[in-house]
C-alpha positions in Angstrom: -102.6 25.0 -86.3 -98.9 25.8 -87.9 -95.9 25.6 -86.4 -92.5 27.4 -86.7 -89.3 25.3 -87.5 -85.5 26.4 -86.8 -83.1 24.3 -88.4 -79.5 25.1 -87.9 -76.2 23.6 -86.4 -77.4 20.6 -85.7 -80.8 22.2 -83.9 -83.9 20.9 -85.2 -86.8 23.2 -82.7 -90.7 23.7 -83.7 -92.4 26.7 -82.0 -96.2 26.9 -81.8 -97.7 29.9 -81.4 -100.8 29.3 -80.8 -99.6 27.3 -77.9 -98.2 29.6 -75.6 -95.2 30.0 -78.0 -94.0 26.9 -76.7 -91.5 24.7 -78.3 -93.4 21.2 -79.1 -90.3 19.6 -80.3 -86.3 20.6 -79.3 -83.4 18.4 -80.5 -79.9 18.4 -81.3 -78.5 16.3 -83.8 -81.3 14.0 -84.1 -81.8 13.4 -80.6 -85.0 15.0 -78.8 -83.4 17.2 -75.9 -86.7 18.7 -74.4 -89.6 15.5 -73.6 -91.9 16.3 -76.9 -95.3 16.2 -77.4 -96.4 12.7 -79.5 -99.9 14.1 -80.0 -101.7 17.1 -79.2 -103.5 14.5 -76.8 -100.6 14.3 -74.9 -100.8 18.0 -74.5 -104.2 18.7 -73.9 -103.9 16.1 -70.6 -100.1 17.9 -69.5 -99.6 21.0 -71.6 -97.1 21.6 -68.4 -94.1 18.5 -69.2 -93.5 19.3 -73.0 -91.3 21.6 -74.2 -90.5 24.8 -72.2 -93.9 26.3 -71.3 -93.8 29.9 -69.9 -95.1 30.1 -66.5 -96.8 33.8 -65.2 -97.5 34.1 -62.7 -95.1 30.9 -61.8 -95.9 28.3 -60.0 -99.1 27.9 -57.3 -100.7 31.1 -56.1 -102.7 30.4 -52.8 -106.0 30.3 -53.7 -106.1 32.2 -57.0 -106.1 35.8 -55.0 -103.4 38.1 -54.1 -103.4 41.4 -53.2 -100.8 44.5 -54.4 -101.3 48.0 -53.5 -104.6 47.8 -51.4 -106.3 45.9 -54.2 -107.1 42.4 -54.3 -107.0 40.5 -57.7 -108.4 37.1 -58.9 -107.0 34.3 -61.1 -109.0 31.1 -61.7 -108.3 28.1 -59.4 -107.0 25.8 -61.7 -106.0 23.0 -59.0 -108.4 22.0 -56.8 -106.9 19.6 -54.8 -104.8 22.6 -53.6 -107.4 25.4 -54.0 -104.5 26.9 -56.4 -104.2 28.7 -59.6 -101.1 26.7 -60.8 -99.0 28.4 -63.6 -100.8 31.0 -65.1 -102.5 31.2 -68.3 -99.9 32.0 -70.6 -99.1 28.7 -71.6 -101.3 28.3 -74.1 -102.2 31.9 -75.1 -102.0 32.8 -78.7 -99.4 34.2 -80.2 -98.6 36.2 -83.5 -95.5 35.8 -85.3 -93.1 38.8 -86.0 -90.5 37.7 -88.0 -89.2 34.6 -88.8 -86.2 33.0 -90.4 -84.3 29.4 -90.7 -82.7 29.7 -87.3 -84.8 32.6 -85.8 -88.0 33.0 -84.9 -89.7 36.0 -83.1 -93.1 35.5 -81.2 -95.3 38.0 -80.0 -98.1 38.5 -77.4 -100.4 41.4 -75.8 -102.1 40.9 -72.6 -105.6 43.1 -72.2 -106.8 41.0 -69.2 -107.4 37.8 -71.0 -104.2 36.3 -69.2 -103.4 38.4 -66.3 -105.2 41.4 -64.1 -102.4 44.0 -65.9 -101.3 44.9 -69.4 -98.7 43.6 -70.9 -96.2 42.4 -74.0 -94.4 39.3 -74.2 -92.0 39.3 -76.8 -90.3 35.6 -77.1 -87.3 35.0 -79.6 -85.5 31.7 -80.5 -82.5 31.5 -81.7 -79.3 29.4 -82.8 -76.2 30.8 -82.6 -73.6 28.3 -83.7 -73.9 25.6 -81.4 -76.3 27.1 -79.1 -80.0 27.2 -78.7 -81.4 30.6 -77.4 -84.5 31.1 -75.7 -85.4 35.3 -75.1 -88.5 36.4 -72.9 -88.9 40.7 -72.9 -92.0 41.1 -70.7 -92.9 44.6 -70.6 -95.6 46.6 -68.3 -98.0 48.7 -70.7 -99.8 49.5 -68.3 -100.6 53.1 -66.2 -99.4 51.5 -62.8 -96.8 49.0 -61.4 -97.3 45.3 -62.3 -96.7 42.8 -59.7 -95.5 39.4 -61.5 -93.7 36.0 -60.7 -91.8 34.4 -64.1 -91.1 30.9 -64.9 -90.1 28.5 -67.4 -91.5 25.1 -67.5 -88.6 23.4 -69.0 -88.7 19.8 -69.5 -85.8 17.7 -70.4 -86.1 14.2 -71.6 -84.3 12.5 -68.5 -80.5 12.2 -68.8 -77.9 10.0 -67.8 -76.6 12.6 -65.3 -77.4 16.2 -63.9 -76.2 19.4 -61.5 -78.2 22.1 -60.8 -77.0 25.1 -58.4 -78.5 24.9 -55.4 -78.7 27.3 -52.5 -81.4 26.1 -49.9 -84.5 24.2 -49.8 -88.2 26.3 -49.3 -89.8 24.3 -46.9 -93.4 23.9 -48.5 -96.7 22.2 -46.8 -99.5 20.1 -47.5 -100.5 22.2 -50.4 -97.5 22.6 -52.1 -97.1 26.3 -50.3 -93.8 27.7 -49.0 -93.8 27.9 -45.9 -91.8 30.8 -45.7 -88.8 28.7 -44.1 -85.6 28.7 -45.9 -83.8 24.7 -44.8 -80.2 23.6 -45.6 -80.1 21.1 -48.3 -80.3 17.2 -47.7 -77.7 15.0 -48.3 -79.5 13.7 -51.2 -80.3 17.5 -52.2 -76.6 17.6 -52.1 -75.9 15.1 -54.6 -78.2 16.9 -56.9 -75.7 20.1 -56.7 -72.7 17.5 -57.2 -74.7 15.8 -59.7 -76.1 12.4 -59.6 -79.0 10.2 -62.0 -82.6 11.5 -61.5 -84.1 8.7 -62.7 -85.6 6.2 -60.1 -85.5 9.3 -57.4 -88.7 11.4 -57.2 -87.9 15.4 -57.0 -90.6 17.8 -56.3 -88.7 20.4 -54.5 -88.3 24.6 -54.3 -85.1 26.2 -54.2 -83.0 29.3 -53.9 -80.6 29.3 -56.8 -76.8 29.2 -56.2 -75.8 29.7 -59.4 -77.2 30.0 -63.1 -75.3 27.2 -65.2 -77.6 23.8 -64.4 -75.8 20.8 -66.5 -78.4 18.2 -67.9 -76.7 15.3 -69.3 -74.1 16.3 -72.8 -75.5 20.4 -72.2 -75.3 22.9 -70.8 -78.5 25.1 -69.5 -77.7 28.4 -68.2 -79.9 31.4 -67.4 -79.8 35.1 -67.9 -81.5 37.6 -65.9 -83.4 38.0 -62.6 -83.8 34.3 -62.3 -83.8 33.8 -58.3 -84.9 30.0 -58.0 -85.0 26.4 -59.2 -88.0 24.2 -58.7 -86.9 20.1 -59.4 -90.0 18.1 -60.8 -89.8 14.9 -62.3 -93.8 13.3 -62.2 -92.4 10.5 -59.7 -89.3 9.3 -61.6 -90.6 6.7 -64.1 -91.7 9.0 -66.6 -88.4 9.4 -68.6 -88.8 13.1 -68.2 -86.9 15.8 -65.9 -87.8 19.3 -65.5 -85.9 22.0 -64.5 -87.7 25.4 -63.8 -85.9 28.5 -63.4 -88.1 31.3 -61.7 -88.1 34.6 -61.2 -90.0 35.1 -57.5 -90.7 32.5 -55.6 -93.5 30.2 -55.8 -96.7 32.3 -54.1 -94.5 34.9 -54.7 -97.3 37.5 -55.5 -98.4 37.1 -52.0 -95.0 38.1 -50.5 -93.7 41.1 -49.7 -90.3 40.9 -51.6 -92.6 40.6 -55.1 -91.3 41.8 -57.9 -92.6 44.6 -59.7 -92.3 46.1 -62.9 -93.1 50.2 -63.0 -95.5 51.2 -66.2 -93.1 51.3 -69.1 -90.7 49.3 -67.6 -89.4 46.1 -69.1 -87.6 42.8 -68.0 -85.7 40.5 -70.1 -84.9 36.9 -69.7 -82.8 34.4 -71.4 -81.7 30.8 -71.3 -79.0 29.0 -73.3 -78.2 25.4 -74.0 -75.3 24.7 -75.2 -73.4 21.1 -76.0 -70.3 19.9 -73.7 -68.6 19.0 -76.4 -69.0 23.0 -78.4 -67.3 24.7 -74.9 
């Protein structure tokens, strides 16, 4: 299957449609910045810690069911040892391409229930601006009634030296990697993660409420752009070189809570993300 490449400013990004839109290979001046994908081996075992896959719904969803306006929808349990559907479908959903250029690319997708139990268009643009890299997520509700979603980005960064990520407080989360629904103040190790500290040799595998939007992951910047609510910390035990740092809008389970969000037919939501270089501030 093609790819898509941006070149520009230093960027060097590959896009594959056909993958979820994902972006198989991210780096900045030679240097990977997102963990990429040696072989589409290593993608077909963890399509989840390459690139920045698009989570929706985000996250684990108890038992694959939820229920929104007196109606109860399905999605397939895709983790068994939790009896979860973890992260949606999207991720490797086909998409077509709409236009694309040396440093822009746009990406488009329509859902008729092959993805999700509503209607709707994704329309993803990258883009470098100068020194930054832009990702750009317009998720729109075709549908005749309100759309119930969670959002999420999968974003994995090769592991760096040093990172800070805004913080707020920890969702306490059981056995099955559930929130509990109880909001806890941050550990003093949880703590050092907001002050910033080296995540390599710790393990993270945490939920959080966000304090702020601007996350620093070694020499960038990452900061987001639209009803982002939470950070979820992952880092596959910390040996794996890898660190990933998932904005999300609703919490994780969120279509099971009452505080959902919803998008009204017609409606649309847009999200964005930036990285940008220390050294171009």
């Amino acid at each position: 299957m093609s790819t898509v490449i941006l070149k520009s400013g230093g960027w060097l990004a590959e896009a594959a449609p056909h993958l979820g839109a994902n972006l198989t290979w991210l780096s900045y001046n030679g240097k990977p910045v997102y963990l990429p994908a040696n072989s589409p081996k290593s993608l077909q075992n963890n399509p989840f810690v390459h690139g920045s896959p698009i989570l929706l719904p985000a996250n684990r969803t108890a038992n694959g069911r939820f229920c929104f306006n007196g109606q109860t929808y399905t999605l397939p349990v895709t983790e068994p040892s939790t009896g979860a559907n973890l992260h949606g479908s999207l991720y490797n959903a086909p998409f077509t391409v709409r236009k694309a250029a040396q440093g822009k690319v746009e990406l488009y997708y329509r859902n008729r229930g092959a993805v999700y139990p509503f209607a709707f268009t994704l329309t993803v643009t990258y883009q470098i601006c100068g020194k930054a890299f832009w990702q750009s997520y317009t998720l729109k509700n075709t549908g005749q009634a309100p759309m119930p979603y969670t959002f999420g980005l999968h974003t994995t960064f090769c592991a760096p030296n040093l990172f800070k990520v805004p913080l707020a407080q920890l969702q306490e989360k059981d056995l099955n990697h559930l929130p509990t629904g109880r909001l806890l103040p941050l550990s003093k190790a949880e703590q050092r993660f907001v002050l910033g500290c080296k995540p390599e040799g710790q393990v993270l595998s945490g939920y959080y409420t966000a304090a702020g939007r601007t996350a620093t992951v070694g020499n960038f910047k990452y900061t987001v752009f639209g009803p982002f609510t939470h950070w979820v910390l992952f880092n596959a035990g910390g040996k794996s070189g890898l660190l990933c740092l998932e904005p999300l809008c609703g919490s994780v389970n969120g279509l099971n809570t009452p505080n959902c969000p919803v998008l009204k037919p017609g409606a649309s939501v847009c999200f964005k993300t930036r990285l940008l270089p220390k050294s171009a501030e």
